[in-house]
C-alpha positions as CSV (number, residue, x, y, z in Angstrom):
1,X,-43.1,62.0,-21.7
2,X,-46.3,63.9,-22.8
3,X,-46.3,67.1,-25.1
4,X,-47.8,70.3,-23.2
5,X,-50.9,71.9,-25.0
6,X,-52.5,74.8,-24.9
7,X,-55.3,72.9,-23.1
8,X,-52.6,73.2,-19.8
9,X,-53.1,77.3,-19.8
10,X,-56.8,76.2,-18.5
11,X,-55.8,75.5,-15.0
12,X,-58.2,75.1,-12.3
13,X,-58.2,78.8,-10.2
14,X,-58.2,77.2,-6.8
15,X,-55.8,80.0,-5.2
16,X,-57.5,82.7,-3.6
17,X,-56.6,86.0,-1.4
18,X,-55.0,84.1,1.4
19,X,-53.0,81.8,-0.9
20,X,-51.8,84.6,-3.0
21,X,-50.5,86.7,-0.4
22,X,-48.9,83.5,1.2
23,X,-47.5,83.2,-2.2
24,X,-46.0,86.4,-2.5
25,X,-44.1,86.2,0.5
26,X,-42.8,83.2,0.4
27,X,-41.6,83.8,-2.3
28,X,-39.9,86.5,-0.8
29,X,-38.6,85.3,2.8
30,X,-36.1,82.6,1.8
31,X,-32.7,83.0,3.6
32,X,-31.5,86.6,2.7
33,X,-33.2,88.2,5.8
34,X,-31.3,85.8,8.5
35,X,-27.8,86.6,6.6
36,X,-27.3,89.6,4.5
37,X,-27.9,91.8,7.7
38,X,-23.9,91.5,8.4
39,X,-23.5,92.4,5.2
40,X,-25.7,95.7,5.3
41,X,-23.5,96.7,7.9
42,X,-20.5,96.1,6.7
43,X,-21.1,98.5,4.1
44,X,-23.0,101.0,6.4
45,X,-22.4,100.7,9.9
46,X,-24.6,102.9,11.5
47,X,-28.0,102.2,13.0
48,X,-29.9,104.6,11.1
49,X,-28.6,103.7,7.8
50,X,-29.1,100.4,8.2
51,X,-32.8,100.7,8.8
52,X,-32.9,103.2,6.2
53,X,-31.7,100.6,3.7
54,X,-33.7,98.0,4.3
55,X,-36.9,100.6,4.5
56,X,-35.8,102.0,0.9
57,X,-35.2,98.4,-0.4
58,X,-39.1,97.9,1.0
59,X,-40.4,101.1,-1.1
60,X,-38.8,99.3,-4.2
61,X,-40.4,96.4,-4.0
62,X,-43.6,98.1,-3.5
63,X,-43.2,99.6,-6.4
64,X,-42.1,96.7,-8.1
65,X,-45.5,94.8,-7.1
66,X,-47.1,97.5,-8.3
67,X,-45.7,97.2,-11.4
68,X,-46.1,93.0,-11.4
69,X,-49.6,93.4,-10.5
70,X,-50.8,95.7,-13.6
71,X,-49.0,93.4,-16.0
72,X,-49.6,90.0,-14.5
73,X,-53.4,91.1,-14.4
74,X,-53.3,91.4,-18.4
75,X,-52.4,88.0,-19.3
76,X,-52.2,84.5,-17.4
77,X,-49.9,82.7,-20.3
78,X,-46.9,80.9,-18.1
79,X,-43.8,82.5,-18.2
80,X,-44.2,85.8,-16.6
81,X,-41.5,88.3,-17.1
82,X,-40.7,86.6,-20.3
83,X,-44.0,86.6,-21.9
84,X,-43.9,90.7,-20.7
85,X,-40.8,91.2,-22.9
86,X,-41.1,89.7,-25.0
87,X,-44.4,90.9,-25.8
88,X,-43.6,94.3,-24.9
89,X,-40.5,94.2,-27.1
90,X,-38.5,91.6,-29.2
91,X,-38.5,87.3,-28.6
92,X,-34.5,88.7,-28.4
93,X,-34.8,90.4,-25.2
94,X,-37.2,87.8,-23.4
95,X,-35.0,85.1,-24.6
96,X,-31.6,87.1,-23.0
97,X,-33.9,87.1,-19.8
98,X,-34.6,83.2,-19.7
99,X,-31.0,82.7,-20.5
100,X,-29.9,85.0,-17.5
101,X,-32.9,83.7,-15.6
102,X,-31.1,79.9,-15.9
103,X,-27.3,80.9,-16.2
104,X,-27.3,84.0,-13.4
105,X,-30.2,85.4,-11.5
106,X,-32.5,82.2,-10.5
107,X,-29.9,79.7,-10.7
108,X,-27.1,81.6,-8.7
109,X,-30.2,83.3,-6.3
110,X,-31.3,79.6,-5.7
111,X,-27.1,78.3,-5.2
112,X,-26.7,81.3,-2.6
113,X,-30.1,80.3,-0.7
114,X,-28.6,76.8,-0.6
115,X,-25.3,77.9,1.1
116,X,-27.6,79.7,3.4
117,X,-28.9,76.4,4.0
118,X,-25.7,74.7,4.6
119,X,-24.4,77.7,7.1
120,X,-27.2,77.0,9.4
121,X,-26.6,73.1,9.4
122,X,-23.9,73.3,10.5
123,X,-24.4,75.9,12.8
124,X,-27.4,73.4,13.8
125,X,-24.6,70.7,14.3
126,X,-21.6,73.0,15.7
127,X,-19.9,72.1,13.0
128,X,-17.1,74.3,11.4
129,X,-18.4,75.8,8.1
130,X,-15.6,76.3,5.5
131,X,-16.7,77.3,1.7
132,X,-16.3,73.9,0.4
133,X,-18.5,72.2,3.5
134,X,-21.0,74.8,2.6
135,X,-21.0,74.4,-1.0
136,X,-21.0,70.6,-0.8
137,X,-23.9,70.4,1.3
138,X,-25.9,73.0,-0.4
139,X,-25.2,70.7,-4.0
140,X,-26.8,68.2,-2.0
141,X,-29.9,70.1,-0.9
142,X,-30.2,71.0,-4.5
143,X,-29.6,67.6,-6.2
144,X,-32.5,66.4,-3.8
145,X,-34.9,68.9,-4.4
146,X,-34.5,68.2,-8.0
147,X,-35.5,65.0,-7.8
148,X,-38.1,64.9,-5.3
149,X,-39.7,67.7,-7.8
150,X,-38.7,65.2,-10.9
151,X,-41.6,62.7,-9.3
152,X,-44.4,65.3,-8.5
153,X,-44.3,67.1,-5.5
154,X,-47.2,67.8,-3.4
155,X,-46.8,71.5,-3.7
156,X,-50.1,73.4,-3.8
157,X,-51.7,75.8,-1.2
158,X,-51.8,74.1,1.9
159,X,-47.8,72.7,1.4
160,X,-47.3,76.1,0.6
161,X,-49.0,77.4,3.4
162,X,-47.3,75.4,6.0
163,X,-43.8,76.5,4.6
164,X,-45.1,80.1,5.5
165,X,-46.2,79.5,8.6
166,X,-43.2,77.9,9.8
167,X,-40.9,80.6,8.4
168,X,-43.3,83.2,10.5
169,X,-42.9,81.3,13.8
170,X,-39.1,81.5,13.3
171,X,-39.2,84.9,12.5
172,X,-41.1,85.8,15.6
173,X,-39.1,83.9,17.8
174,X,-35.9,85.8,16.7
175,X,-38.0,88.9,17.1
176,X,-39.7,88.1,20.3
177,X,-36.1,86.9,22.1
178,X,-34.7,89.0,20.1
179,X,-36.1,91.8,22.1
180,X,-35.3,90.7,25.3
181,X,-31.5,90.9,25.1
182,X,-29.9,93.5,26.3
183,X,-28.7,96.4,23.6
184,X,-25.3,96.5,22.9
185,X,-22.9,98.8,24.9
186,X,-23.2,102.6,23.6
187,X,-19.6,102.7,23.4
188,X,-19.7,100.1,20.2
189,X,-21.9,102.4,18.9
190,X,-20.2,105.7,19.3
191,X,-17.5,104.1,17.6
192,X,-19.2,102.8,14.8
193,X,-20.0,106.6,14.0
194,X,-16.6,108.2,14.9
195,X,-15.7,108.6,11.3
196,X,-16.4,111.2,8.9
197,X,-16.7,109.7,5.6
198,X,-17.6,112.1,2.6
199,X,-20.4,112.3,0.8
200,X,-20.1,110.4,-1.9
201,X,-18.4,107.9,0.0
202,X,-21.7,108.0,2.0
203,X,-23.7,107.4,-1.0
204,X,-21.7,104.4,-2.8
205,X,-21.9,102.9,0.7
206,X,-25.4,103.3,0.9
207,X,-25.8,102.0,-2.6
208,X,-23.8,99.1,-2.0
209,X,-25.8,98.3,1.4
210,X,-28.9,97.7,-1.3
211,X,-27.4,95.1,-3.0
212,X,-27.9,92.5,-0.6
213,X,-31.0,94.5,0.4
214,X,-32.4,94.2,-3.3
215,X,-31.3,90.4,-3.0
216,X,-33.9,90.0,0.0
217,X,-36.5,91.4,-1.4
218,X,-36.8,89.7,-4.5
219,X,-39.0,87.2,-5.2
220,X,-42.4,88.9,-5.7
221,X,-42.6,89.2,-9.3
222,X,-42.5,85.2,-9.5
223,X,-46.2,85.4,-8.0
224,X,-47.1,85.8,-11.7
225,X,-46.3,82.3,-12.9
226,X,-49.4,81.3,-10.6
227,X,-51.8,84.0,-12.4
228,X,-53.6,80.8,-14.4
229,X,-54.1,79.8,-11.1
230,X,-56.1,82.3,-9.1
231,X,-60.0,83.2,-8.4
232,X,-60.4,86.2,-9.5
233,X,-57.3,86.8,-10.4
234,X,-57.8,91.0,-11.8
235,X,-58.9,91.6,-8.3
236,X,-56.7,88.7,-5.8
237,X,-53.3,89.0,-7.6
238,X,-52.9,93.0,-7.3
239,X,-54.3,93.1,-3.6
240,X,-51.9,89.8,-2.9
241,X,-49.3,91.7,-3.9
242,X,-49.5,94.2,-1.9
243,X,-50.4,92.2,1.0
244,X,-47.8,90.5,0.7
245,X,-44.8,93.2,0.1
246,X,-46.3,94.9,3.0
247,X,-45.9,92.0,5.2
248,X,-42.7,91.2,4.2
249,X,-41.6,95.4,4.9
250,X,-42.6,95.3,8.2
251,X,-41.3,91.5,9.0
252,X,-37.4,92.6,7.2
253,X,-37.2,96.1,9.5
254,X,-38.1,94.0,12.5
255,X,-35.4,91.6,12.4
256,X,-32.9,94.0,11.3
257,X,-34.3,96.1,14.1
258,X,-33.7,93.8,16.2
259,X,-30.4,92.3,15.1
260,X,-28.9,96.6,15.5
261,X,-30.6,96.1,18.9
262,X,-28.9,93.1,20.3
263,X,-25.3,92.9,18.4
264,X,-25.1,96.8,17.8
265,X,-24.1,97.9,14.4
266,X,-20.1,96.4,15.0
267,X,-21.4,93.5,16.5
268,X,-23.7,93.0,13.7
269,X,-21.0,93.5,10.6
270,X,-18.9,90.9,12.5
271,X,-20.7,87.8,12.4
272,X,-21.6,85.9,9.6
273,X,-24.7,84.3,11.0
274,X,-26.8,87.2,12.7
275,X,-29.8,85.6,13.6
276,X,-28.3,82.4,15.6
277,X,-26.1,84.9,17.3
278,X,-29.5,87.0,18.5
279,X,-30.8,83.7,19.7
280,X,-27.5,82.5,21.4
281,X,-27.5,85.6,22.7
282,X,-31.0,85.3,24.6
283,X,-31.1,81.6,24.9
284,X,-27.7,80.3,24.7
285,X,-26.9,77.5,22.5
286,X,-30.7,76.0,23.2
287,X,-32.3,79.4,20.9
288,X,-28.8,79.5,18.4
289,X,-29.9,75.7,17.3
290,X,-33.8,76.6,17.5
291,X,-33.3,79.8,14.9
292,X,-31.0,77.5,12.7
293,X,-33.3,74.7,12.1
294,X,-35.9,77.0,11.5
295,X,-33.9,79.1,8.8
296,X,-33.2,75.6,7.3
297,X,-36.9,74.8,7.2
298,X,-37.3,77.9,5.6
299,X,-34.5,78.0,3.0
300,X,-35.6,74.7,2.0
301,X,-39.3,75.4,1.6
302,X,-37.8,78.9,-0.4
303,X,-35.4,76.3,-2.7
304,X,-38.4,74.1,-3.3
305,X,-40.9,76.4,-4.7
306,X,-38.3,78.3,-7.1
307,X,-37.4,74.7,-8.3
308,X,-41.3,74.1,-9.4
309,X,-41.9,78.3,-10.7
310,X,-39.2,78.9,-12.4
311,X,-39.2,76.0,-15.0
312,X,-42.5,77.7,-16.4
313,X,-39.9,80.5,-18.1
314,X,-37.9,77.6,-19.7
315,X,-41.2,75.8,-20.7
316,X,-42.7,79.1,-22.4
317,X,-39.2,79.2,-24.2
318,X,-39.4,76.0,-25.4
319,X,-42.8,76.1,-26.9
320,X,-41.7,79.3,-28.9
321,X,-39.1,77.3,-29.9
322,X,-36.4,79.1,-28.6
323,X,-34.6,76.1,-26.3
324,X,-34.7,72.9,-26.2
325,X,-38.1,70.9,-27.5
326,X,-38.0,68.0,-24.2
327,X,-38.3,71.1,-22.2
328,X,-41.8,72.0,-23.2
329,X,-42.8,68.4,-22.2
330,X,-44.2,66.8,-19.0
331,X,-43.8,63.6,-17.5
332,X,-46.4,61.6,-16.1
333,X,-46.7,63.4,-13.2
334,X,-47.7,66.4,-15.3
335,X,-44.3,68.4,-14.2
336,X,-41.7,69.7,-17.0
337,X,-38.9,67.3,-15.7
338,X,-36.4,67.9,-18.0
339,X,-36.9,71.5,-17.1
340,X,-37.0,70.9,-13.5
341,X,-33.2,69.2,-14.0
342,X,-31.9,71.6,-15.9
343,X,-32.3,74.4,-13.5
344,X,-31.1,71.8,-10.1
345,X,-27.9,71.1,-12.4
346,X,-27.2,74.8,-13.1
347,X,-27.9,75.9,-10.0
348,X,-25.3,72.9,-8.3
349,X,-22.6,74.5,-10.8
350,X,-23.2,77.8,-9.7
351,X,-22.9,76.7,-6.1
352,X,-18.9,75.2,-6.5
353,X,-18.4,78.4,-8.3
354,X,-17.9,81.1,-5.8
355,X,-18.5,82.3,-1.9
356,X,-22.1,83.4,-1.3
357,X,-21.2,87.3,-2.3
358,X,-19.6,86.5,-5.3
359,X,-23.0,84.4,-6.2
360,X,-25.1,87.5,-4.7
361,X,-23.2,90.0,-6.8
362,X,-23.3,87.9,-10.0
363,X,-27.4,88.3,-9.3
364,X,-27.8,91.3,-8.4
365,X,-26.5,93.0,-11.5
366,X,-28.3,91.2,-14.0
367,X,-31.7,91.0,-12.0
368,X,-32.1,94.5,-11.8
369,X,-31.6,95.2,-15.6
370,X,-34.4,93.0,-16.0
371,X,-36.7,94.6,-13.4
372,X,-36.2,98.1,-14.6
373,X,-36.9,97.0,-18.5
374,X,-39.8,95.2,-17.5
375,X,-41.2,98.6,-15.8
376,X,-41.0,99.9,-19.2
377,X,-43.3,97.2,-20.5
378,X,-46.2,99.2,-19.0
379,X,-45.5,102.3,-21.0
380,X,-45.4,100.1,-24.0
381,X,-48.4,98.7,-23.5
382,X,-50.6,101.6,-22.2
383,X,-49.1,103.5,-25.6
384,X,-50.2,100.1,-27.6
385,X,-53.5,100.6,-26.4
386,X,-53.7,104.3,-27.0
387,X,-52.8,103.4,-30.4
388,X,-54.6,100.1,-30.4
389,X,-51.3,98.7,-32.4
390,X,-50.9,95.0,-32.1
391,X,-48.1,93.2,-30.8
392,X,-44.9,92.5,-32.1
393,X,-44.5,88.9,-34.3
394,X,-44.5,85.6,-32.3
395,X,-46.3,87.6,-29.6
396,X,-49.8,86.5,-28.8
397,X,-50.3,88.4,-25.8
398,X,-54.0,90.4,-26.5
399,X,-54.0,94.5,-26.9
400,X,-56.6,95.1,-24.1
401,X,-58.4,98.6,-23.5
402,X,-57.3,99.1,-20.4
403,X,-55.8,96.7,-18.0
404,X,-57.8,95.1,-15.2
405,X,-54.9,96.6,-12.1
406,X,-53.3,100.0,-13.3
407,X,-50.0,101.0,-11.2
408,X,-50.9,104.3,-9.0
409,X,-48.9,107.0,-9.3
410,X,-47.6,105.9,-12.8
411,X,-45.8,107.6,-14.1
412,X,-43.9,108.4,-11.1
413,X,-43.9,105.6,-9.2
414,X,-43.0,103.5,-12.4
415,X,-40.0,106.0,-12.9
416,X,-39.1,105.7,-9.1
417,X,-38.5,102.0,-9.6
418,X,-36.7,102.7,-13.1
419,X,-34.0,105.0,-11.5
420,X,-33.5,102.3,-8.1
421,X,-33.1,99.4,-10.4
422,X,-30.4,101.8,-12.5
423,X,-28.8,103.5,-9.5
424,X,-28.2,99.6,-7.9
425,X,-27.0,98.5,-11.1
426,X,-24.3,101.2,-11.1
427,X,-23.7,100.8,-7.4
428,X,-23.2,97.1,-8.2
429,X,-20.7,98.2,-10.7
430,X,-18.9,100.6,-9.3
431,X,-18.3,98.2,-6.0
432,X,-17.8,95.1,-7.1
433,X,-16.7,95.4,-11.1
434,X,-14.9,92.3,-11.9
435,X,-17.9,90.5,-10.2
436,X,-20.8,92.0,-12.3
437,X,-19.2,92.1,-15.6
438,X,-18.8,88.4,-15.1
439,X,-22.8,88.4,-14.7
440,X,-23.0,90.7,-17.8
441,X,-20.8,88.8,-19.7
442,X,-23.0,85.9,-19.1
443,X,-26.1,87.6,-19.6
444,X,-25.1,88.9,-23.2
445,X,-23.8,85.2,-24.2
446,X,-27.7,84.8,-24.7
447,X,-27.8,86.8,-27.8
448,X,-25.3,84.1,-30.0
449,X,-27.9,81.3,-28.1
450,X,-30.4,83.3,-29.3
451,X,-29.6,83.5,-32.7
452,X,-29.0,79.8,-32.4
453,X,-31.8,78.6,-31.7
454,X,-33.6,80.7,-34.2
455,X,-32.2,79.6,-36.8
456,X,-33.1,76.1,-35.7
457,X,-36.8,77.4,-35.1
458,X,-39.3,74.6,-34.7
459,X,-42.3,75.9,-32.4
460,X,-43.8,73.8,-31.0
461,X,-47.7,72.7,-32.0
């Protein structure tokens, strides 16, 4: 093994607009959009709020980018969110974040991806999926792509790329057939809406509906671990961003669109595998095994790049000296290995752990804490640079005059993404409690690590 410098922050900028925007949404499109439809409507089974949700869940993450873009367009240092904290605020926080990033939010986001996977295998092979088939087959997915991204993976732009393009085509062949099946009867719709919930029932329903919304659209602030990596990057990485989110809007109300369209809002909240019922429904069991391979191409591709991003957070944590030394190191193929390992073997445990909405729930109210103290980061640092204060200790991250990307609408639209993250978090809570406490509880075990390791500080030279 081979010690990281600070020579490897000088990457070659080889990504450009297209890449970037590719990037972002594949980062986004994993598996959520072909299964947590049924579970949108479970919680709100009407046509209009379900389109709703998934259109507010799109406004969020547009804010979100917005917010990624200004702060990713500061610095290109690996690490991302965690360099943000932990600049913005203490090592203590960022360090929580890297420990809920490995223990929760990326490691149970990428075990609940992987059961995707194994859903639509065995829908592939008409095989009956029970939660250990699933969870055994989606270990295995896992222990594989951790060793194929062990030895070096071909993973730049044009892999990339491909991946994309291959979740697009089954996207638009769900959306295309899709279309041509007849609606579902009115009657399943009338009754659907026959009762008369209260309000507030209304809103926790509605609430709860964005958890697995949220779930789906996450994955655009990890376009900032490739910031070192982009042409032009003040200028690409914003506009990506947006590119991206956009596409991604319009590609999640289409399917869900379509899946009210074909299965009807009943129909819909009774199968656990939406999109091969669409395609069964306007192919027969020809388009249900076309749509599942395709969601397994996709899944996998989505597993695959979160195995070779998400490392980078462990790496930066590392180097501060915060975790373990061998993670800030390479092998010869220039990839943190040990990293790479550590996140495939959390993410397998994870996987035995629970059914996929346990795993989803455990996420979910973690990942938004995260996202809404991030936000504040910008208010921190446009205030630093008011003040021209420098940053706290152990946090090299330049005070710049202004930043290269600034967030429109701030402070509004910074405040608008604030409130979601809090009003999910409390809708997380309030529905599921026993589940997200077990998240928090995890979370906050990173403060004793934390301490740990501190005391044990060696950073690394």
């Amino acid at each position: 093994m081979t010690r990281l410098t600070s020579a490897e922050a000088h990457l070659a900028r080889r990504l450009g607009l297209f890449d970037i925007t590719m990037i972002v949404m594949g980062g986004i499109i994993g598996a959520g959009i072909f299964i947590t439809p049924y579970i949108v409507a479970q919680q709100v089974p009407s046509t209009i709020l379900i389109l709703g949700a998934w259109a507010f869940g799109g406004l969020v993450a547009l804010a979100g980018a917005f917010i990624y873009a200004e702060l990713s367009s500061q610095s290109s240092v690996s690490g991302g969110q965690y360099v943000y904290l932990r600049d913005a605020f203490h090592p203590a926080l960022a360090f929580v974040y890297g420990w809920a990033l490995l223990l929760v939010t990326q490691s149970g986001g990428m075990a609940a991806v992987a059961v995707t996977f194994a859903k639509y295998v065995c829908a592939l092979r008409h095989t009956q999926t029970s939660d250990n088939l699933a969870a055994l087959l989606a270990a295995l997915a896992l222990a594989v792509l951790t060793i194929i991204n062990c030895f070096g993976v071909r993973a730049g732009s044009t892999t990339q790329n491909l991946f994309m393009i291959l979740k697009l085509i089954a996207i638009a062949a769900l959306v295309l057939f899709g279309l041509s099946v007849t609606s579902a009867p009115p009657s399943a719709l009338a009754r659907s809406t026959s009762s008369a919930p209260t309000l507030w029932n209304s809103l926790t329903a509605f609430g709860a509906a964005l958890i697995p919304v949220q779930f789906a659209y996450g994955g655009w602030q990890t376009s900032c671990f490739v910031a070192g990596e982009v042409r032009e990057p003040q200028k690409n990485l914003p506009r990506g961003l947006l590119l991206g989110v956009l596409g991604v809007i319009a590609v999640y109300l289409s399917v869900s669109f379509v899946c009210v369209h074909a299965l009807g809002p009943v129909g819909l909240s009774q199968t656990r595998t939406p999109a091969s019922s669409v395609m069964q429904l306007a192919l027969g069991e020809n388009g249900a095994r076309i749509i599942a391979a395709g969601i397994a191409v996709s899944t996998i591709g989505f597993l695959s790049q979160s195995m070779l991003t998400t490392p980078r957070v462990y790496f930066a944590m590392a180097e501060d000296g915060l975790f373990f030394a061998s993670l800030a190191k390479l092998n010869r193929a220039r990839v943190p290995a040990f990293a790479i390992a550590l996140q495939g073997a959390v993410a397998i445990l994870i996987t035995f752990s629970g059914r996929y909405e346990q795993i989803l729930n455990y996420v979910v109210s973690v990942d938004v804490i995260f996202f809404a103290l991030t936000a504040g980061c910008v208010f921190v640092f446009r205030h630093r640079r008011k003040t021209d204060s420098p940053p706290p200790a152990a946090s090299p991250m330049p005070v710049q005059l202004a930043p290269p990307f600034r967030v429109p609408g701030h402070p509004v639209t910074t405040l608008f993404f604030i409130v979601a993250c809090c009003a999910m978090l409390f809708s997380t809570v309030y529905r599921y409690p026993h589940n997200s406490l077990i998240g928090l509880g995890i979370m906050l075990t990173g403060l004793p690590a934390y301490l740990f390791w501190k005391t044990r500080r060696v950073p690394i030279q």
